[in-house]
KOLNU-74104 format. One line per 8 residues: their letters; for each residue y, z, x of N, C-alpha, C, O. Coordinates in steps of 0.2 Angstrom, whole numbers. Layout:
BEGIN
a	Y/Z/X/Y/Z/X/Y/Z/X/Y/Z/X; ...
This chain:
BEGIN
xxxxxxxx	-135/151/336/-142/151/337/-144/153/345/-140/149/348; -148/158/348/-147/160/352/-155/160/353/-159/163/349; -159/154/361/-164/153/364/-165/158/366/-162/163/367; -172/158/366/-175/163/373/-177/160/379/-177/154/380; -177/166/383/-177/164/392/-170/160/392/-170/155/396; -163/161/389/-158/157/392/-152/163/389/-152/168/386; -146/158/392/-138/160/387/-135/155/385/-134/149/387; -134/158/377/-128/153/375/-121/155/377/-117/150/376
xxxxxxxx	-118/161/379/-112/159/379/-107/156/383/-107/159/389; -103/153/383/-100/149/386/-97/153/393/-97/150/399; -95/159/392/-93/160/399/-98/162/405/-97/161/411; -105/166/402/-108/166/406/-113/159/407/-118/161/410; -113/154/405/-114/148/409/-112/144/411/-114/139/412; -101/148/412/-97/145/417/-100/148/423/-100/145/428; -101/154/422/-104/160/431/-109/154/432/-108/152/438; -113/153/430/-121/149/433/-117/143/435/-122/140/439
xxxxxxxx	-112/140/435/-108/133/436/-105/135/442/-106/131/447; -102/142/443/-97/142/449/-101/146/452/-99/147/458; -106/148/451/-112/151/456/-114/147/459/-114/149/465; -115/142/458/-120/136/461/-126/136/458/-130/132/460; -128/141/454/-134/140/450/-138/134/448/-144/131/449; -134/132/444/-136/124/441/-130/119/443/-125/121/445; -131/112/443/-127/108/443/-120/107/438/-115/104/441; -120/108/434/-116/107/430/-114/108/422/-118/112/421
xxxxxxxx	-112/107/418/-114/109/410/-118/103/408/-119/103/402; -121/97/411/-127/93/410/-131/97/415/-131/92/417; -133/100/418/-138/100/421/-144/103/415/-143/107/412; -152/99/415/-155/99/411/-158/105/409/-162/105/404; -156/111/413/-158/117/412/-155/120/406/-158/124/402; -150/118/405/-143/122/401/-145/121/396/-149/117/393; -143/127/393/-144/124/382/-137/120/379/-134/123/375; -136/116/381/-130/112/380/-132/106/376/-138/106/376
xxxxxxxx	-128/100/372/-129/95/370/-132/92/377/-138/90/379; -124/91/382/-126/86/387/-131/88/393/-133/84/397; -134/94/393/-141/94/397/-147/93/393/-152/90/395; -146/95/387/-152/93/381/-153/86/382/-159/84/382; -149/82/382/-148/72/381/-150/73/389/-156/74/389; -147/73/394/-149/72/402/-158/75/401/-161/72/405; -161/77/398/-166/82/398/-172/77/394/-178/77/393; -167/73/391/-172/68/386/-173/71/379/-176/68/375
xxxxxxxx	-170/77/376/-168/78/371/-167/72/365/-163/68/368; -168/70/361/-164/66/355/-163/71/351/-165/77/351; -159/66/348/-155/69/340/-158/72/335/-156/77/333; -163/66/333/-168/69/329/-173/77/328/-174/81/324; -173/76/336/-176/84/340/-173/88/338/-176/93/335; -166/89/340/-162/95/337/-160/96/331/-160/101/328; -160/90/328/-160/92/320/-164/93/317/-163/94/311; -172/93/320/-177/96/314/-177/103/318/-177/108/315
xxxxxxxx	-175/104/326/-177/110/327/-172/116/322/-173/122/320; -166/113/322/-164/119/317/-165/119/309/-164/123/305; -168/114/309/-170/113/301/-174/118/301/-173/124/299; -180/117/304/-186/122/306/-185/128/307/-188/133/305; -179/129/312/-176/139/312/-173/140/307/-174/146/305; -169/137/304/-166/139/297/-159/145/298/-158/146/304; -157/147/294/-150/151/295/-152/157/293/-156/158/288; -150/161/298/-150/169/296/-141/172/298/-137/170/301
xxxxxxxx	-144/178/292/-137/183/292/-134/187/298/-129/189/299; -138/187/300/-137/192/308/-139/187/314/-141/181/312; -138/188/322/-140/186/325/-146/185/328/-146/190/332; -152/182/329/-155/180/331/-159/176/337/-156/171/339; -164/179/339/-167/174/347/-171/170/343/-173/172/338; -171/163/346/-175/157/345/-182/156/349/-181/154/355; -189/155/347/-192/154/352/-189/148/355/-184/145/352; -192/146/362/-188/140/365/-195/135/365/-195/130/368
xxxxxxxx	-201/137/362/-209/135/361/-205/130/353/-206/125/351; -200/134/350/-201/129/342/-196/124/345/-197/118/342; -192/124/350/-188/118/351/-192/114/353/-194/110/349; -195/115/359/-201/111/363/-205/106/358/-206/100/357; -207/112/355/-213/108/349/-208/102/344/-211/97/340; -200/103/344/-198/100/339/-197/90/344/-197/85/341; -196/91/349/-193/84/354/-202/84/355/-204/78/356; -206/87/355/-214/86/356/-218/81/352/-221/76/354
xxxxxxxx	-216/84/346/-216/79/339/-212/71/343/-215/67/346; -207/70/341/-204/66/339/-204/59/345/-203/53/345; -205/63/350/-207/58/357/-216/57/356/-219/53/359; -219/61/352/-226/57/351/-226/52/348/-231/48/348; -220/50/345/-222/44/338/-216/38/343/-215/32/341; -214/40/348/-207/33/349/-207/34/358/-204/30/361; -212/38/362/-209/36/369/-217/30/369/-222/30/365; -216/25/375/-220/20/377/-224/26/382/-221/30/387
xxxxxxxx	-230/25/380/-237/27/387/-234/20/393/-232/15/393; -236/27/400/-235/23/405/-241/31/409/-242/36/406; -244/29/416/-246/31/420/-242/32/426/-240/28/429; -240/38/427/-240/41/435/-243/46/439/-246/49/435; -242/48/444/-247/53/446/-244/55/451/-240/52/455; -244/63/452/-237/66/454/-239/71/461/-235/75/465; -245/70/460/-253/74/466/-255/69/470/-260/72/473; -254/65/472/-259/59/475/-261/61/481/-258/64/486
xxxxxxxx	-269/58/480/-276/59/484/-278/51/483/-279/47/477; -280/48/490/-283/42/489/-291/40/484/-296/42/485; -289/35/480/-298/34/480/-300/27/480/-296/23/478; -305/27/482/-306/19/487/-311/18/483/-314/24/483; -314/13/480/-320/11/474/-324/5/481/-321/0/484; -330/7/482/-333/5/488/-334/-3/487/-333/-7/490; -336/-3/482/-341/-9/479/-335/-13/477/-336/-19/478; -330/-12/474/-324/-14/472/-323/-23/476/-321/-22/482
xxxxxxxx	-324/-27/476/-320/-35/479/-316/-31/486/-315/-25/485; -314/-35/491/-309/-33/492/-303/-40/492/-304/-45/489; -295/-38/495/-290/-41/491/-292/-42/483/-288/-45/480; -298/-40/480/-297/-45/471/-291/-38/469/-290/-33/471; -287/-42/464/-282/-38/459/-285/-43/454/-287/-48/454; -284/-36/448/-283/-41/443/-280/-36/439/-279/-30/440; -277/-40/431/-271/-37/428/-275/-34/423/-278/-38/420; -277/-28/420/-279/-25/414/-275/-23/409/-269/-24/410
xxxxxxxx	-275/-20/403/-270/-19/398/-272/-14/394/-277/-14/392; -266/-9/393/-265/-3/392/-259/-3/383/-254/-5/381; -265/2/378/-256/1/373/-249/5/373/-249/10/376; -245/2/371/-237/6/373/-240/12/369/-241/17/371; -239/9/364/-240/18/359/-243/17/352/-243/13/347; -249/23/356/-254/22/350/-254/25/342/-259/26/339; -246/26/339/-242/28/335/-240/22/332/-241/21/326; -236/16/336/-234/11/334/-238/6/337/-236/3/342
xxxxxxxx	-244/4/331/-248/-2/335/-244/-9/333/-248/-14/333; -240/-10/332/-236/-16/334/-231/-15/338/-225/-17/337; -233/-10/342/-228/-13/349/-233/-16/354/-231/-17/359; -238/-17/352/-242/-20/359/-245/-15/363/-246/-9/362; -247/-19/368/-249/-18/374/-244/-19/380/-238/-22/380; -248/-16/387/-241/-18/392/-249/-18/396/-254/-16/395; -246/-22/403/-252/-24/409/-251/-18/414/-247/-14/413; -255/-20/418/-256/-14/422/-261/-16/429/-268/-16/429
xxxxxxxx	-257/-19/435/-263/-20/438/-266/-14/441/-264/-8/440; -273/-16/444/-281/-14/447/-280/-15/452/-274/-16/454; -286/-14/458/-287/-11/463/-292/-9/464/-296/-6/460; -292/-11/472/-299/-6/475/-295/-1/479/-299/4/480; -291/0/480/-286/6/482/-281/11/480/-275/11/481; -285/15/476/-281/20/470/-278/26/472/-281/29/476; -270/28/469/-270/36/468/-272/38/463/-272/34/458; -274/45/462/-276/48/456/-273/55/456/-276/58/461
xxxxxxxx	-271/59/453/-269/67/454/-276/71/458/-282/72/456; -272/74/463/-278/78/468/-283/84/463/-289/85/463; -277/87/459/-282/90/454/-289/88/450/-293/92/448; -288/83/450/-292/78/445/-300/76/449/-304/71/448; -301/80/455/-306/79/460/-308/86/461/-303/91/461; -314/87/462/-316/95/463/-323/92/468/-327/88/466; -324/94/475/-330/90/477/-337/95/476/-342/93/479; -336/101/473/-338/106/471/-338/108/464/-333/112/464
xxxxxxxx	-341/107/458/-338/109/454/-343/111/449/-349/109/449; -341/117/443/-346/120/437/-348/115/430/-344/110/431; -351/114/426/-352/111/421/-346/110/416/-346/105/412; -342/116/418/-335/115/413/-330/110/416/-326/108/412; -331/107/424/-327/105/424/-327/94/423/-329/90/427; -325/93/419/-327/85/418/-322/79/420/-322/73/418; -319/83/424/-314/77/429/-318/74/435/-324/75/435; -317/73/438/-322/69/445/-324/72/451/-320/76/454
xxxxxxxx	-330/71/453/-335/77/456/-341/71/460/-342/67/456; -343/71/464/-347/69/470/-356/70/464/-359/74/461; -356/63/464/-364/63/457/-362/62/451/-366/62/447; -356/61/450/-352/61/443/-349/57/440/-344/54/442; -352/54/432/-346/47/431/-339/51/428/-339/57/426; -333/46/429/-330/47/424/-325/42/423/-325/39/428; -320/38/420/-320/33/416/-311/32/417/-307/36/414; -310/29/421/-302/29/425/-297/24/417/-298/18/416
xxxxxxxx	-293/28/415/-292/26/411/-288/18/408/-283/16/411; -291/15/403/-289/7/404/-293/4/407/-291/-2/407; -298/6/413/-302/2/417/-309/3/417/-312/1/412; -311/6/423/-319/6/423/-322/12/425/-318/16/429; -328/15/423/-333/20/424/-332/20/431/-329/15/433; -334/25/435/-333/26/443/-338/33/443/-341/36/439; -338/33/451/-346/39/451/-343/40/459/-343/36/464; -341/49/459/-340/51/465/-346/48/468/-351/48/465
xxxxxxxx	-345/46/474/-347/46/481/-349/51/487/-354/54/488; -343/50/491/-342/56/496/-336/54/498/-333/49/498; -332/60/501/-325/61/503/-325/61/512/-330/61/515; -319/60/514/-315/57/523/-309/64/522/-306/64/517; -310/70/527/-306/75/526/-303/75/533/-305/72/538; -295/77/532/-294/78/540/-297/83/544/-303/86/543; -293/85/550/-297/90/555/-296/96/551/-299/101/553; -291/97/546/-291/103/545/-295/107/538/-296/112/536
xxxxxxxx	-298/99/535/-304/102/530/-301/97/525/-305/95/521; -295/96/525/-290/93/518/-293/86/517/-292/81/522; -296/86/510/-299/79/509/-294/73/508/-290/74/503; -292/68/512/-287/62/510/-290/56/508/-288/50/508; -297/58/506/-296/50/501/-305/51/502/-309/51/507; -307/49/492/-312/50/489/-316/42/490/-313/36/489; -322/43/490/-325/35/490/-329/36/483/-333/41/483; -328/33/478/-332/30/473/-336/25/474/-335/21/479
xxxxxxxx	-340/23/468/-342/15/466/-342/15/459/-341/20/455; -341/8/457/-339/8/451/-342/3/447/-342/-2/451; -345/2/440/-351/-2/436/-346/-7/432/-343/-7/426; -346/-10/438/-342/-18/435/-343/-21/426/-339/-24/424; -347/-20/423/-348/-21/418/-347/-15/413/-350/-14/407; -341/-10/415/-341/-5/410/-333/-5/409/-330/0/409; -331/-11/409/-321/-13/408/-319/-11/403/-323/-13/398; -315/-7/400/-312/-5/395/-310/-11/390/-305/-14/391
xxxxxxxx	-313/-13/385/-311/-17/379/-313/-21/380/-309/-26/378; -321/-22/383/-323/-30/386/-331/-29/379/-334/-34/377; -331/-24/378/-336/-26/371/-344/-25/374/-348/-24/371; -344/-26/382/-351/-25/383/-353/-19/383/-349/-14/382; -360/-17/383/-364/-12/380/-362/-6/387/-364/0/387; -360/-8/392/-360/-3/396/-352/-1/398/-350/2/403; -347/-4/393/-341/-2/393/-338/5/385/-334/8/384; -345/3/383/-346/10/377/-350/15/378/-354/18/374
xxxxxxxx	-350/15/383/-354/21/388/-350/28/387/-345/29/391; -352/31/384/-347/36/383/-349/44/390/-354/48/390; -344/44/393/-343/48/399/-337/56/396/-333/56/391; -339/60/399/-333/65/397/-327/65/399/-323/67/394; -324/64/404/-318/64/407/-316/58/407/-320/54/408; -308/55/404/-304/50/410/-297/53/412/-294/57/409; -295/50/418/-291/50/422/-287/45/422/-289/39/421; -281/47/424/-276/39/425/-273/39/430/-269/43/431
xxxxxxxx	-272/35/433/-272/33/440/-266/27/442/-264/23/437; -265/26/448/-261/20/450/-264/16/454/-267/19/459; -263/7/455/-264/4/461/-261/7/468/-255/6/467; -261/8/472/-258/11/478/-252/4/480/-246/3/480; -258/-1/481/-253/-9/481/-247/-10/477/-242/-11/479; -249/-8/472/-242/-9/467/-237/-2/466/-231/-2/464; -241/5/467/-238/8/464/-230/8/465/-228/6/471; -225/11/462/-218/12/459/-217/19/464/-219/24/461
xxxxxxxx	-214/19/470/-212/30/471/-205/30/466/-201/25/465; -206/35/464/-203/38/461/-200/48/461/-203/53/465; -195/49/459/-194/57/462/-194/59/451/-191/57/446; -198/64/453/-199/68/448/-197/74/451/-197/77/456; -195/77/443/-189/84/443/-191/87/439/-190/84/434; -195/92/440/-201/98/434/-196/104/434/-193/106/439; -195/106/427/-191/111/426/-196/117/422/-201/115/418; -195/126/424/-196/129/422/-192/131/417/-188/126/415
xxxxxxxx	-192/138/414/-188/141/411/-182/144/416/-183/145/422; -176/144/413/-168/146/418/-169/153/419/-167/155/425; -171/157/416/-172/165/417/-179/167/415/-182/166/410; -182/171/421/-189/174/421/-188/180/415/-193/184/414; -182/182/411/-183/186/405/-182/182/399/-179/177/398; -185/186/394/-183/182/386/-178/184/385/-175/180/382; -174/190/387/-166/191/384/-162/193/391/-158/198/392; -163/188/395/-158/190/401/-150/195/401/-149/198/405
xxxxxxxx	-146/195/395/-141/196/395/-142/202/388/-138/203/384; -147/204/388/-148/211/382/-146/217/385/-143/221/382; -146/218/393/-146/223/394/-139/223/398/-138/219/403; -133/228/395/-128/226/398/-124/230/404/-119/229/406; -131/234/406/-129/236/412/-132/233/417/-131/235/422; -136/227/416/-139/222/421/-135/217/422/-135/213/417; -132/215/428/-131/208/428/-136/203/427/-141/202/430; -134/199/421/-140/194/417/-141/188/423/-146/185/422
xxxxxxxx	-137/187/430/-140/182/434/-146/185/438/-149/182/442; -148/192/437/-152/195/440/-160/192/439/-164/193/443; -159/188/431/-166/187/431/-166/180/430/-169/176/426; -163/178/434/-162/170/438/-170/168/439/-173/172/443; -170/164/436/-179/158/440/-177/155/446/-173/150/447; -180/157/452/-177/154/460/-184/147/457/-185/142/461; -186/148/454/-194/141/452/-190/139/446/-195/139/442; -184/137/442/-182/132/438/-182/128/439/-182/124/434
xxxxxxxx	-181/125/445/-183/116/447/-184/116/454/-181/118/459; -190/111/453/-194/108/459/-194/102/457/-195/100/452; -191/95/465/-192/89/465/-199/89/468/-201/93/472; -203/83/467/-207/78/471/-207/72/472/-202/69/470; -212/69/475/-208/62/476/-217/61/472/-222/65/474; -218/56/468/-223/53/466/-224/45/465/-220/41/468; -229/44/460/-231/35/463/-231/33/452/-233/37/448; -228/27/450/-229/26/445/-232/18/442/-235/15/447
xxxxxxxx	-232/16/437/-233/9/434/-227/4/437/-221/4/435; -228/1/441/-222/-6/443/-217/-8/438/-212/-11/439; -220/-6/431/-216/-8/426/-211/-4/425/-206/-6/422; -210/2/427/-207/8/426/-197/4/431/-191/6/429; -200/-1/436/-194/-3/439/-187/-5/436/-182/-4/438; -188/-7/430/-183/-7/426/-183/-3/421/-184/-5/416; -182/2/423/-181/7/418/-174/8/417/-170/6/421; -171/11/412/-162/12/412/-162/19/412/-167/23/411
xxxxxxxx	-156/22/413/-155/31/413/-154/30/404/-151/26/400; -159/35/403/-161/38/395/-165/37/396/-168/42/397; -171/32/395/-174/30/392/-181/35/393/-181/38/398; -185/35/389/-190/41/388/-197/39/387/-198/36/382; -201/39/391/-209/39/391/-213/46/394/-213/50/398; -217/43/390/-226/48/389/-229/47/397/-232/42/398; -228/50/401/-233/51/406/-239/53/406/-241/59/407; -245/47/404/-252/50/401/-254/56/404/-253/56/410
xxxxxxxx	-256/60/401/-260/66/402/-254/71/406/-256/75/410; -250/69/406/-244/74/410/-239/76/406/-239/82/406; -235/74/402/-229/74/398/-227/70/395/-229/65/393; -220/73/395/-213/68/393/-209/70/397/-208/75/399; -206/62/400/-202/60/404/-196/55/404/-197/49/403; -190/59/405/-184/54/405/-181/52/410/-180/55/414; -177/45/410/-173/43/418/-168/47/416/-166/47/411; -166/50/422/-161/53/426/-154/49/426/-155/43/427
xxxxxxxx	-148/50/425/-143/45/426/-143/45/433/-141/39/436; -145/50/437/-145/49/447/-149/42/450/-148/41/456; -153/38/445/-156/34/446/-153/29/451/-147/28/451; -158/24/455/-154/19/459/-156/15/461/-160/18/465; -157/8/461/-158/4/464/-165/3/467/-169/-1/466; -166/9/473/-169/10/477/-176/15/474/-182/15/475; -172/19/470/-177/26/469/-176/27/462/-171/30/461; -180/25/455/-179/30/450/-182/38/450/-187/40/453
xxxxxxxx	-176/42/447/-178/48/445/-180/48/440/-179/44/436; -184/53/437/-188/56/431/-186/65/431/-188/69/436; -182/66/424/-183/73/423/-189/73/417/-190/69/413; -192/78/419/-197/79/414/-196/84/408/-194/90/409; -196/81/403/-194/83/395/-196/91/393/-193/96/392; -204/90/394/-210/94/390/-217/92/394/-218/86/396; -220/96/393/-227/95/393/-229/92/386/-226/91/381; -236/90/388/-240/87/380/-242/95/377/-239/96/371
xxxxxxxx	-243/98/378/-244/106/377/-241/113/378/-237/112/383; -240/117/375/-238/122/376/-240/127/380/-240/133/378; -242/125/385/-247/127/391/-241/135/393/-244/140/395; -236/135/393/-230/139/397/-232/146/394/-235/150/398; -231/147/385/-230/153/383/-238/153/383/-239/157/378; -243/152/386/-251/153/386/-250/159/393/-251/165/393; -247/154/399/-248/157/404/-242/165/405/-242/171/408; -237/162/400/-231/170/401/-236/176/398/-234/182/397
């Protein structure tokens, strides 16, 4: 079975090994068992996705959109919802207590409602993804904007205010206010206020850093190695992996290498075994969408 944007044969993804290309035959880019499982891969994933391509008599390319969609499926129904935020921009809730914390409650997965809930502390000192703010914005856009509600998720309704830019124009940190009486799952009439957008966000006080590892496609072609007078490393992705450093849920701290959660409104993501003590890594599995083959 033979991906698109990759290679399967073993010796040209020994070249990408002793190139320095990728790391290893795990490295998460690789069409390997052991980069697929480092990548957050399950079992179940690979076995529907071939169920789903089925056998042909000749050889054939595989979308890498039906793999995707197959670990897409099956981490909708079994990773735990967790919040992190991989952009962070401050937002300061004006009206907000100061020092108050308090703990709110979020479900793990809304697939499996008996697994509960999990906590999540508050704050009057939030990150939230810088995209998720526009202090200018069109009617299309329903994330957060200066006159604007919009409903931070698990918590409370909030309403741009006004932003603190540095000298060089770049906003570091948004001032809202926010309607104490619109708490998510408190039953009062002004917590079913229905808003267009939510966001999700972390306590700055608590939040978790974290190094997230966003992977592209390993080659900017669908048949890197079709053309045999090209060298297939020609169409090497120099953009297949970027680290950041990001902020997460406190809970996230004991996390173990494998284990796999939903990054609301971001993805799927898995712990790295590079994990340590000091610093969890997260490789990212998939997007929630097939946003990739939209923009190719």
């Amino acid at each position: 079975m033979n991906l698109s944007f990759t290679v399967t044969s073993k010796r040209k993804l020994a070249e990408l090994i002793e190139g320095g290309h990728v790391s290893g035959w795990d490295d998460p880019r690789m069409p390997t068992i052991a980069g697929l499982r480092r990548r957050g891969y399950t079992p179940l994933s690979l076995r529907n996705f071939v169920d789903a391509a089925g056998v042909a008599k000749r050889d054939n390319v595989i979308d890498m959109s039906l793999l995707e969609h197959a670990i897409r499926e099956d981490l909708n129904k079994t990773a735990p919802r967790v919040m992190a935020v991989l952009d962070p921009v401050k937002l300061t809730i004006e009206n907000y207590p100061d020092g108050q914390t308090e703990t709110l409650e979020g479900e793990i997965n809304p697939e499996q409602p008996e697994a509960g809930s999990r906590t999540i502390p508050f704050s009057k000192f939030l990150y939230i993804e810088r995209e998720d703010f526009l202090e200018v914005a069109n009617r299309k856009f329903f994330r957060l904007t200066l006159g604007k509600e919009v409903r931070l998720k698990n918590a409370y309704i909030i309403k741009g205010e006004s932003v603190i830019k540095d000298e060089a124009g770049n906003i570091t940190e948004i001032i809202c206010s926010y309607d104490p009486d619109s708490k998510s799952g408190s039953g009062s009439e002004a917590s079913q206020r229905k808003v267009k957008g939510t966001l999700h966000w972390v306590s700055i006080e608590h939040a978790l850093p974290i190094e997230v590892r966003l992977y592209d496609r390993l080659f900017q072609s669908e048949s890197p190695d079709q053309d045999k007078e090209i060298d297939f490393k020609t169409f090497l992705n120099p953009n297949s992996l970027t680290k950041q450093q990001a902020y997460a849920e406190p809970g996230l701290e004991k996390a173990n290498p494998g284990d796999r959660f939903q990054f609301q409104r971001l993805g799927y993501f898995a712990v790295d075994p590079d994990s340590t003590l000091e610093k969890v890594v997260f490789n990212k599995t998939v997007g929630l969408r097939d946003n990739w083959s939209k923009k190719n």
